[in-house]
C-alpha positions in Angstrom: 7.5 23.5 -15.9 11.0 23.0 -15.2 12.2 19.6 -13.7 13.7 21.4 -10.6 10.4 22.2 -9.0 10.3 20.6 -5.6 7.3 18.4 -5.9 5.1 18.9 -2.9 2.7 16.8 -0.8 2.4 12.9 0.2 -0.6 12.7 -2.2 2.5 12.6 -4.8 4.4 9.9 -3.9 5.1 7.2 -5.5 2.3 4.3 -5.5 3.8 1.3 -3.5 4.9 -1.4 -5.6 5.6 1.6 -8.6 9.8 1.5 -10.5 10.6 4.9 -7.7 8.8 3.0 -4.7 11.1 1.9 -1.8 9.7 -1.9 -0.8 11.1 -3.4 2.9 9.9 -7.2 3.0 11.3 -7.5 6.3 13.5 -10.4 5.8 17.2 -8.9 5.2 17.6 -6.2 8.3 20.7 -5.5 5.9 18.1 -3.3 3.6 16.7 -1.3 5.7 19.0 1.2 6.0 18.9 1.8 2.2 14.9 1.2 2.5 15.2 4.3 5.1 18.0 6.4 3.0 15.4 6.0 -0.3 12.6 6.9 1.7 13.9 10.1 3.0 15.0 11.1 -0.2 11.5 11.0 -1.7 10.3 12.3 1.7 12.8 15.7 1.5 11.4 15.6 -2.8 8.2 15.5 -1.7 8.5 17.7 1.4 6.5 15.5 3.9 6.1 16.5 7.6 7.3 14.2 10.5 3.7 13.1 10.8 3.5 11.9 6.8 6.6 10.5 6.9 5.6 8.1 10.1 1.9 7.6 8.1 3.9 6.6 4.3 6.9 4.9 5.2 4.5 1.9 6.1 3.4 1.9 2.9 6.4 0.8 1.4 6.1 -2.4 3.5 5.1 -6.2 3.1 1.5 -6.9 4.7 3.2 -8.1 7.2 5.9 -5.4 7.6 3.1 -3.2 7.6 0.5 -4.2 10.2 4.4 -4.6 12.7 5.3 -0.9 12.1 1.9 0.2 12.7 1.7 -1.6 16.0 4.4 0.6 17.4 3.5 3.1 20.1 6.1 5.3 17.9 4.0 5.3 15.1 1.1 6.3 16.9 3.3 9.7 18.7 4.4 11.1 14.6 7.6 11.5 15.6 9.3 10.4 12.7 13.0 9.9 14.6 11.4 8.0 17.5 9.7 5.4 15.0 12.7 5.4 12.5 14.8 4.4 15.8 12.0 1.9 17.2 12.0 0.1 13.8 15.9 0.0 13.7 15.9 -1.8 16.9 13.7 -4.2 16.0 16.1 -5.5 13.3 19.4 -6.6 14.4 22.1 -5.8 12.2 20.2 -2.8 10.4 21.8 -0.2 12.1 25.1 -1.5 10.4 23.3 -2.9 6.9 25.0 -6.1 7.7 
């Protein structure tokens, strides 16, 4: 099967912590916008919905990162530009990766 194959569905993303996985500790705002840009990409790869995107992209987060993003009434709505924009805020200097 040829390489070009859009791979399809969150159950084939990568494994947190895995060489593809995007990681966000939390403690450089300056990396979240390329935590978010790698994230997409593998979201667009793996064609995930607005609702898998809001459910994985916490994955790819420290403990503590995790159980934050979660607590977001954004998260709970699946709208994956609402939470994207309520995690952004919540990191000063992220929206400019300074």
């Amino acid at each position: 099967m040829p390489d070009t194959v859009p791979k399809a569905g969150a159950g084939s993303m990568p494994v947190p912590g895995s060489k593809r996985a995007p990681y966000f500790n939390g403690k450089d705002p300056s990396e979240l916008l390329d935590f978010f840009e790698t994230f997409e990409d593998l979201a667009k790869e793996y064609s995930l919905s607005d609702a898998e995107k809001c459910k994985h992209v916490v994955k790819y987060g420290s403990k503590q990162v995790r159980r934050f993003w979660a607590s977001l009434e954004a998260y709970k709505k699946e709208d994956w530009a609402k939470f994207k924009e309520a995690i952004m805020e919540e990191y000063p200097g992220a929206k400019k990766g300074e």
